[in-house]
C-alpha positions in Angstrom: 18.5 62.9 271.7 16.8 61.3 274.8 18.1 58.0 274.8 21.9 58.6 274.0 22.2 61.8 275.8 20.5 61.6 279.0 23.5 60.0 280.5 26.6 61.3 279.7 30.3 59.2 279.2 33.1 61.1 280.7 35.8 62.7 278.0 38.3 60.2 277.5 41.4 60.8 279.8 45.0 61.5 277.6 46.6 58.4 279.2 43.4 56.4 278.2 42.7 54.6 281.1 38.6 54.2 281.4 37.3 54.8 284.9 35.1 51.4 285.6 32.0 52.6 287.6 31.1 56.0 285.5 31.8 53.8 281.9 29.4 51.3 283.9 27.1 53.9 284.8 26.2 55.8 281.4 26.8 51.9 279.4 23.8 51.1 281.3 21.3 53.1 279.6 21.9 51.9 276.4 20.5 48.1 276.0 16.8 50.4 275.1 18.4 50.9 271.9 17.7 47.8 270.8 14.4 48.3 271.6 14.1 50.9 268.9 14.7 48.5 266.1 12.2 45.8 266.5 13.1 42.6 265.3 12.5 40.6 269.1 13.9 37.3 267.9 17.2 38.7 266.6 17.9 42.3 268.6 16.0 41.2 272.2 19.1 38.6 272.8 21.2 41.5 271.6 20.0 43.6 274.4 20.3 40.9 276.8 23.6 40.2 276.4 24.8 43.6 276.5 22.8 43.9 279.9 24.1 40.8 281.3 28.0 41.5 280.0 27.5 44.9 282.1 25.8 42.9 284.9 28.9 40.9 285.4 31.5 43.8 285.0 29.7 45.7 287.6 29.6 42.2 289.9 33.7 42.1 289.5 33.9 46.0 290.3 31.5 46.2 293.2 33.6 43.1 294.9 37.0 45.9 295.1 36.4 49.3 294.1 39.6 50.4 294.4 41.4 48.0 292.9 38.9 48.1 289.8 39.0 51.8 289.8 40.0 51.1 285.3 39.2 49.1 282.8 42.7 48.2 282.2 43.0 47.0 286.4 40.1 44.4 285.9 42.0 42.8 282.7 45.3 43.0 284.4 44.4 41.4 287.5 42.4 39.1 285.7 44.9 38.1 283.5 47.4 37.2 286.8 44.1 35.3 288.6 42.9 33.3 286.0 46.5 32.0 283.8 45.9 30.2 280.5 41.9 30.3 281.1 42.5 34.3 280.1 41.0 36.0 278.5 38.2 33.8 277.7 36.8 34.3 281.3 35.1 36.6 284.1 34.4 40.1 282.9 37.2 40.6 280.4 35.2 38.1 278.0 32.2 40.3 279.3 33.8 43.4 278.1 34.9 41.9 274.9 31.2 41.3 273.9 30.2 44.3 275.3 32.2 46.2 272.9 31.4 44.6 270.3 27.9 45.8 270.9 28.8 48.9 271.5 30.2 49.1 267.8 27.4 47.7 266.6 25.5 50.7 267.5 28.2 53.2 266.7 28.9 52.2 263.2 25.0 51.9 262.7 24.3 55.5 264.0 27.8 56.8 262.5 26.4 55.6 259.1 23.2 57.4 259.3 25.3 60.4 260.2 27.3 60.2 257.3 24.4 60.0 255.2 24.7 56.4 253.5 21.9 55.2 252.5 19.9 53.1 249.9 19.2 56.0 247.0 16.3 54.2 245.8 15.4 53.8 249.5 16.4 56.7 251.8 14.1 56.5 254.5 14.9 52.7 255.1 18.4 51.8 257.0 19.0 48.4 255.4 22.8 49.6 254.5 23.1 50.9 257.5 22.6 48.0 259.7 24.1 46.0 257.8 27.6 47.9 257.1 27.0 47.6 261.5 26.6 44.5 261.5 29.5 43.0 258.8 31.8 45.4 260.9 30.8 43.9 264.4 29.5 41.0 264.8 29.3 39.0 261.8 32.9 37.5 261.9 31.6 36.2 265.5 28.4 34.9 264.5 27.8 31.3 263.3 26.3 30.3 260.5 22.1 30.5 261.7 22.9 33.8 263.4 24.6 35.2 260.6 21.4 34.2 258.4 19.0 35.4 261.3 20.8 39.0 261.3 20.3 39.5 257.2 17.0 37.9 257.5 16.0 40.8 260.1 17.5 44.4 258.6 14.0 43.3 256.2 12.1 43.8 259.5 13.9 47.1 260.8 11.7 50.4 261.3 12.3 53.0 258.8 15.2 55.9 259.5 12.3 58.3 260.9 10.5 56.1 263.1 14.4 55.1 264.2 15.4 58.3 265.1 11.9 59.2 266.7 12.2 56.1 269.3 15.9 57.7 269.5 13.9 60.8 270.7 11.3 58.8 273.1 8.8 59.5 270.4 9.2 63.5 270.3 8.9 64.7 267.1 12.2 66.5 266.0 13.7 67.7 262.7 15.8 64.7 261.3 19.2 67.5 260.9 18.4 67.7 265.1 18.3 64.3 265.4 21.1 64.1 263.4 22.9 66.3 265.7 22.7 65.2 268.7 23.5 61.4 266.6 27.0 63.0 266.0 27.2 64.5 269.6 26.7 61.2 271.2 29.3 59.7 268.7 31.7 62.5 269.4 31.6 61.3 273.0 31.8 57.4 273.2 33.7 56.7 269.5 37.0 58.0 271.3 36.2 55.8 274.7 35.4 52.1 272.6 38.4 53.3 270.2 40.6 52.7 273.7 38.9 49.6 274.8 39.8 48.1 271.4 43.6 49.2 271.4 43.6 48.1 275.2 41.9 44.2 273.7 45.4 44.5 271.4 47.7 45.8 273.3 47.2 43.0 275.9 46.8 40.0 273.2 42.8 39.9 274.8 40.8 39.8 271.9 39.6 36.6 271.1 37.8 35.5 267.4 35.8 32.4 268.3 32.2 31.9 267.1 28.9 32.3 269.1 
C-alpha cells in the first residue's frame, strides 16, 4: 500500500526502547492519511496537529542527537528539566498527542482488517471510524469536537475509495489492500503499544480535554 508502506518503522527492539530520529522519519509520512478521508473541517486539524507534534519532537531531537538517541531519553530528561510543569510540556505533551493519532489510524485500519462493518452497509466505514475514534480520542475531546467528529463519519468516503487513496489511486483487489493494511499494522501496533506502556510506566499520560 503506497501510503503506509513506502517508509518503513524499524522492528521494535526486545528492550523497547524507540530510536527517536528513524520513529521521526517514517511518522512523517503519515499526516496524508488524513487526507484520504475527507471531512477538511474535522480531519485537516487532525493532520495538522500530528505534523506539528512531530515538528516539535524533531525540534527537541535535532538540538542533541545523542542525548535524544530514544524516546524514553527525551521524557526522562524532560521530566528532570521541566519539574512539576511535566509532562504537560515540550515534546513529551507532543508525543502524547501524537500517539493518540497514531491510534486513531491503527484501530480504524485494524477494524477494516478484521472485517467489522455495517452489514446493511459494507462498503461504508461509519463503525469503523467511529470504534477509532471512541477508542482514541473521544475521552480527550470536549463537548463541540466530540459532536463535530460524529457529525463527520456521515461525510467519510466509502471503504473502496478509502483503500484506493491508501493506494495513491491504483486500482488493487480489496484482499491486496487488505494485506498490505495488516502488514503495516504488523509493523507499527508493536512500536505505539511501547509508547503507551512507556506514557504508564513513567505516570506521563495526561487525561485533560482539548
Amino acid at each position: 500500500m503506497a501510503l503506509l508502506l513506502e517508509h518503513e518503522f524499524k522492528p521494535l527492539p526486545a528492550d523497547k526502547q524507540i530510536e527517536t530520529l528513524p520513529f521521526l522519519e517514517a511518522v512523517a509520512h503519515l499526516p496524508p492519511f488524513f487526507d484520504c478521508l475527507g471531512t477538511p473541517i474535522v480531519y485537516s486539524p487532525v493532520k495538522a496537529d500530528l505534523t506539528g507534534n512531530i515538528k516539535k519532537i524533531r525540534a527537541v531531537y535535532d538540538s542533541n542527537p545523542a542525548k535524544f538517541k530514544t524516546l524514553q531519553n527525551i521524557l526522562e530528561a524532560e521530566k528532570e528539566l521541566h519539574g512539576s510543569a511535566w509532562p504537560k510540556t515540550g515534546a513529551t505533551l507532543a508525543l502524547m498527542w501524537l500517539k493518540r493519532g497514531l491510534k486513531f489510524i491503527l484501530v480504524l485500519l485494524q477494524s477494516i482488517s478484521d472485517g467489522e462493518r455495517d452489514e446493511e452497509h459494507p462498503n461504508l466505514i461509519r463503525v469503523n471510524a467511529m470504534k477509532a475514534y471512541e477508542i482514541a480520542l473521544k475521552k480527550y475531546h470536549g463537548w463541540m469536537l466530540q459532536k463535530l467528529f460524529t457529525g463527520s463519519v456521515y461525510a467519510l468516503p466509502y471503504k473502496s475509495d478509502l483503500l484506493k487513496a491508501l493506494e495513491k489511486g491504483k486500482e488493487v483487489k480489496e484482499e491486496e489492500s487488505i494485506e498490505k493494511i495488516h502488514q503495516f499494522l504488523t509493523r507499527v501496533t508493536p512500536i505505539l503499544d511501547a509508547i503507551y506502556e512507556m506514557y504508564t510506566k513513567m505516570n506521563a499520560e495526561l487525561s485533560y480535554k482539548a
